[in-house]
N, C-alpha and C positions, 0 to 999 in steps of 0.2 A: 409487557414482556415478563415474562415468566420470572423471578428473584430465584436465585440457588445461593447455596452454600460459596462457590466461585465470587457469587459476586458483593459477596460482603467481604471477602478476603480482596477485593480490588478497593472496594469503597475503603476498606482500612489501611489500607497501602497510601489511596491518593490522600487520607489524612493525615499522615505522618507524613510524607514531602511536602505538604502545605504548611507544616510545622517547620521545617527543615530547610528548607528553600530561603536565599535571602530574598528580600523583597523584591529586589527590581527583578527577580528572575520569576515568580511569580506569573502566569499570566493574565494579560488586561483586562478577556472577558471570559468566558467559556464558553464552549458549544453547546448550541442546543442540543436537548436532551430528548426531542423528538426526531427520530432516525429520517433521513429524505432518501428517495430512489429504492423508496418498497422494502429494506434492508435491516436487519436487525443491528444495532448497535449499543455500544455501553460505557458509556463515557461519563466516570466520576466524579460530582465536586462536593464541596465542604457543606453544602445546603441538600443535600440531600435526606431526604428523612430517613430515621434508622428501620431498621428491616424487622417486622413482627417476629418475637422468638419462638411463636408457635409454628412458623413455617417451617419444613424438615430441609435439610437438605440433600443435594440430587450431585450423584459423582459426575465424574470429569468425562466417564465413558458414555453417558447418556447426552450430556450435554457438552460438547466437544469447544472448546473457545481458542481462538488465535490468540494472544497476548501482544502488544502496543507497548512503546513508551513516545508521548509527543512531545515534544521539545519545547519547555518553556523557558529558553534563556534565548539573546537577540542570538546568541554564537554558541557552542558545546563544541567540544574539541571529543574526537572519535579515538578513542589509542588500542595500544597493540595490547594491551594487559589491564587490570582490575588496578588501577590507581593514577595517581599523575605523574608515577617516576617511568613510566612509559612512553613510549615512543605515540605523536601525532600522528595519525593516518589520515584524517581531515575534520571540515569541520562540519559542522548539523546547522541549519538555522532555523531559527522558532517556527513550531508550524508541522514539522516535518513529524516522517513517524518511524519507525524502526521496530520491528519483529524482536520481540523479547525472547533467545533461544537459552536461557540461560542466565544464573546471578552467580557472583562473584560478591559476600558483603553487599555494600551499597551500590557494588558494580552491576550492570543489565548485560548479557554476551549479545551480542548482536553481529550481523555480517555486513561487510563495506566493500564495494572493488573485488572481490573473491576473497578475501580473509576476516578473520574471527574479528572482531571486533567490540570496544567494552566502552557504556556510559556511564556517567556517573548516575543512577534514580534521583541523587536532591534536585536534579532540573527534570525531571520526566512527570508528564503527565502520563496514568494509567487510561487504557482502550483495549478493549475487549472485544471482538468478533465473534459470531457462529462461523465455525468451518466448513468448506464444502467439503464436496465430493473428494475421493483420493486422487483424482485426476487433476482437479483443481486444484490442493493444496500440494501435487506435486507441479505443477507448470509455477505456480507462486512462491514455493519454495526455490526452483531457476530464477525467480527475479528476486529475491532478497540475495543472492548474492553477487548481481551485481550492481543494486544499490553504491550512486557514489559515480557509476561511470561515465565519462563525459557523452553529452549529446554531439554527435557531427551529423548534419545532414546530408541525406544522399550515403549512410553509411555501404560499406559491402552486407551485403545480405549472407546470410549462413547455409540457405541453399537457392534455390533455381525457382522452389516451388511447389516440386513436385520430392523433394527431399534429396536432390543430387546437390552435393557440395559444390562450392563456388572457393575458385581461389583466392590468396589473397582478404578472406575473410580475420576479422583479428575481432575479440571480446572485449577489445579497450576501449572500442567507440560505436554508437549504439544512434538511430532516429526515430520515433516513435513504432515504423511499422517493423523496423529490421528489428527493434526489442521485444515484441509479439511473437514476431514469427520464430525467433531465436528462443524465447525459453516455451512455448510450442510444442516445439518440436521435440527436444530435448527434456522437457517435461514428463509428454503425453503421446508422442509420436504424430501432431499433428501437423499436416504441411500448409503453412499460411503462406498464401502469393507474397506477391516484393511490395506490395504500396497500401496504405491504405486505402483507394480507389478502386481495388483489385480484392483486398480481404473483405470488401462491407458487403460482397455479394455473396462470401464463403460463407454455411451453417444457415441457422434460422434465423428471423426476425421473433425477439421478444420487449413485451411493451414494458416499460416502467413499473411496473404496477409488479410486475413479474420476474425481477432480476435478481441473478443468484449471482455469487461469488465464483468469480472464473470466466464471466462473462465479458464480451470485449464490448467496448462502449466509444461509440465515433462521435467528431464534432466536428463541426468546421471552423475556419477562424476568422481573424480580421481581413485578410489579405484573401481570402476566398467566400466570405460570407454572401456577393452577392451575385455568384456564380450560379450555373443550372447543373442541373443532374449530378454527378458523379464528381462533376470537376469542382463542386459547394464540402467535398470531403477532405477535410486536411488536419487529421488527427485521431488515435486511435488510442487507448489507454484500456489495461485490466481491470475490472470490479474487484473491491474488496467487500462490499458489504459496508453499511453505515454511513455514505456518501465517499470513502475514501478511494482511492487510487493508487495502481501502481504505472508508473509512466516515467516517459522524458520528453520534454519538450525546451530545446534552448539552453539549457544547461546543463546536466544530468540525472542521471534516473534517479526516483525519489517515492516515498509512499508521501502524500499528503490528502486534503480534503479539497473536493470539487468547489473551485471557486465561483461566487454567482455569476461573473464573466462566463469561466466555461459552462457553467450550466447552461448558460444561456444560448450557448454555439452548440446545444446537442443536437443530434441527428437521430440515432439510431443504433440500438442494441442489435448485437447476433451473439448465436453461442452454436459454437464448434467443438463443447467438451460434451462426452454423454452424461 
């Protein structure tokens, strides 16, 4: 991967919260530093070698980056403002990641549930992505904010399908495909069917090898793994680039990294953004 000017101002960030952080918040191990799922990623530790000063660096407009913070405490409490005399909004648990839209001090701005939202960086791990397309980073930019919402299965879908609204639709409760097809559409103007069984047929088939950020990624699970055809599909989550995700399943929507479980229940890539 190409070294920029960007990514020593990350490498220096995640050394100073490694300083900063108390211990137990720390985390156990780190992620590998070899990207999985074809994807570029950039994910800082303390053992990193430092960066030759003969290399130049390259602006932000060439090389366009998402910014991350992953949660290295077992709990982080989400508030309404850049400190702790502010109001709870929820909590983070280790693992997770949150779209850096903004700092406040030590504070990261971040979005949860539909509002602005502030962490503290002494528990954030820094992550770095290549950004997609506009179409991309706008269907993605619909799902960071509603990051936080509970999962219901069978939720109401936002349209029909074909893009005619549905009543009785509400943004507070979300199931893997009705959160696809909701920030979609809203997005990008694109109209994803009601199920995942229905969207793995919408767009292309693209291989592993070949996955960009924006692209929808199916799996099946335990309760359908040894099913045939179509009825083996029971899961549908956004590509971020770098193994990460944006999805819900079971509890609510969340950016975190493909667990080798779900790697293991993959199916099949399509992509419906141009």
């Amino acid at each position: 991967m190409k070294r920029t000017g960007l990514r020593i101002l990350i490498l220096a960030a995640g050394l100073a919260l490694a300083g900063c952080a108390a211990p137990k918040d720390i985390p156990a191990e780190s992620l590998p530093i070899r990207p999985p799922w074809g994807m570029n990623a950039e994910h800082e530790t303390e053992n990193e070698p430092p960066m030759p000063e003969e290399e130049p660096s390259v602006s932000l407009e060439e090389e366009p980056r998402a910014e991350y913070g992953i949660v290295s405490a077992d709990a982080l409490h989400l508030r309404a403002g850049a400190g702790t005399q502010f109001p709870i909004l929820g909590t983070a648990k280790r693992g997770e990641a949150f779209p850096i839209l903004g700092r406040s001090g030590e504070w990261a701005k971040t979005a949860y549930r539909g509002k602005t939202a502030y962490l503290s960086e002494l528990y954030l791990t820094p992550l770095a992505l290549d950004k997609g397309t506009d179409a991309a980073e706008a269907v993605i930019s619909e799902g960071y904010a509603l990051l936080g919402t509970p999962y219901v299965y069978g939720a109401v879908r936002y349209h029909d399908g074909s893009g005619v609204r549905l009543k009785n639709f509400t943004a507070e409760a979300f199931d893997c495909s009705s959160l696809m097809q909701y920030i979609f559409y809203r997005g990008a103007g694109v109209t994803l069917d009601l199920t995942t069984r229905t969207q793995i047929k919408q767009g292309t088939h693209v291989r592993e090898e070949d996955l960009r950020r924006g692209d929808l990624l199916f799996f099946t699970n335990a309760a359908r793994a040894q099913k045939e055809g179509l009825e083996r599909v029971g899961h549908v989550a956004l590509c971020l680039g770098g193994g990460y995700i944006l999805h819900t399943a079971s509890d609510y929507a969340k950016i975190e990294r493909i667990s080798p479980l779900r790697q293991s229940y993959f199916l099949e890539a399509r992509r419906v953004l141009p």
